[in-house]
Structures are given as structure tokens and as C-alpha cells.
Steps between C-alpha positions, in 0.01 A plus 500: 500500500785269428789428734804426356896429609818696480835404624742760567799275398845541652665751169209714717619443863866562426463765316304688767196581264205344682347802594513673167354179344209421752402849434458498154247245560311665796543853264283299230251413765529170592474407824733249701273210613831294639866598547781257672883451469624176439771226393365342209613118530606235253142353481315799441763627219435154283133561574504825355750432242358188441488607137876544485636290741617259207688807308848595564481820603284382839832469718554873455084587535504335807862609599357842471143473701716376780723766520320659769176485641220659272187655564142333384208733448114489475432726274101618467343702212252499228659259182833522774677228305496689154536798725832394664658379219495821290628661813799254529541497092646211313765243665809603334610840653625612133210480349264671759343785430613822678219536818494185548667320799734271297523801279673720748667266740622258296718372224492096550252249372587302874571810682158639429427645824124323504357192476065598378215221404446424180096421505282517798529124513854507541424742762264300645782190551801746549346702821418131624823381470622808707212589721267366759169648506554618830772730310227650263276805631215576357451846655314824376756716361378888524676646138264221358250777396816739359645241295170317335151603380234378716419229222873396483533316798 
């Protein structure tokens, strides 16, 4: 099983939404390995953003993840990084597909309600970055059997 990262950005947390979105997830049968609220800081936004830190749109990325607090997730599931991101559908809201969380909730390419790994490297670095491995269960979920085939998991 993979484990993979979600943050519930603030566009989420204002809105008052979090429960409808962490339940799509847990609906599709993944199970929350990791769940915290915090301030994300300067350091760890041009970590993350490294990739766009140089563009100049970053001031209003980062203008936006600090908003308000957010909430990181570990999210646990069979393939849960391809899993999560056809849950959360494609970053800008308008083009989401209807079911999907961006779909429904939003209408913004930043306001996007979600932040989801790409790859299960990605992953891999991202729940790092926002984790300790103290913050990580690994615990026996009992809807395992309910959700997967015995040879699934």
C-alpha cells in the first residue's frame, strides 16, 4: 500500500468544507494514516514550490497557503496517489470534472481547494517535508477487508 499527502489548503478552511472533503476520501476507502493543522512557513513554501519559486505568480501561491493554517494528511490506500488525484480532479477548478473535489468546490486554478502528490516519490519527499514519523500510524484498519480483495492489499 502506498501512502501519500494531501493538504487541505486554506480556499478549504475558509470556506468551511473540510469535512465534506476529508470524506470523500475516507468514502473511497482510504484510510487516514496522519492528520495535523498547521502554519505552513516561508521555508517550507519555497521547498515545495521550489519549482515555481522563480515564476511570477509565486507571491500570490504563497500569499494564498498562508492565508490560514491548512491541514496535512496521510493518506493510505492501494495505488493512493493515482487514487487521490482522480478524487481531487485536475488543478484548475474550471476544468474539473463534475465528482471530483476541484470539480465541485472550485472554480480557481490557485483556489483549488487541495494540494495531492503527483508520483509516489513526490509523496515520499512531500509527507517528509510535513511529517515526522512519529506522526505516521501504521495501524490495522477494520473496513480493510470491505474495501479490498484479500489479494489487493
Amino acid at each position: 500500500m502506498q501512502v501519500t499527502l494531501v493538504i487541505l489548503k486554506p480556499s478549504a478552511i475558509q470556506r468551511g468544507i473540510l469535512g465534506e472533503v476529508v470524506s470523500r476520501f475516507e468514502k473511497k476507502g482510504l484510510q487516514i494514516v496522519g492528520m495535523k493543522m498547521t502554519n505552513l512557513t516561508d521555508e517550507q513554501l519555497q521547498i515545495h514550490y521550489s519549482h515555481l519559486v522563480h515564476k511570477p505568480f509565486y507571491g500570490r501561491i504563497k500569499e494564498s497557503m498562508q492565508a490560514s493554517p491548512v491541514i496535512v494528511m496521510a493518506l493510505k490506500g492501494v495505488d493512493a496517489v493515482n487514487v487521490v488525484r482522480k478524487i481531487t480532479g485536475v488543478t484548475n477548478g474550471r476544468e474539473a470534472e463534475p465528482g471530483t473535489i476541484r470539480g465541485d468546490f472550485s472554480v480557481s486554478v490557485q483556489e483549488n481547494i487541495v494540494h495531492a502528490s503527483d508520483t509516489n516519490e513526490t509523496a515520499q519527499a512531500e509527507l517528509a517535508r510535513f511529517f515526522t514519523t512519529d506522526e505516521i500510524f501504521n495501524y490495522t484498519q477494520l473496513t480493510i477487508p470491505c474495501v479490498y480483495a484479500n489479494d489487493e492489499y
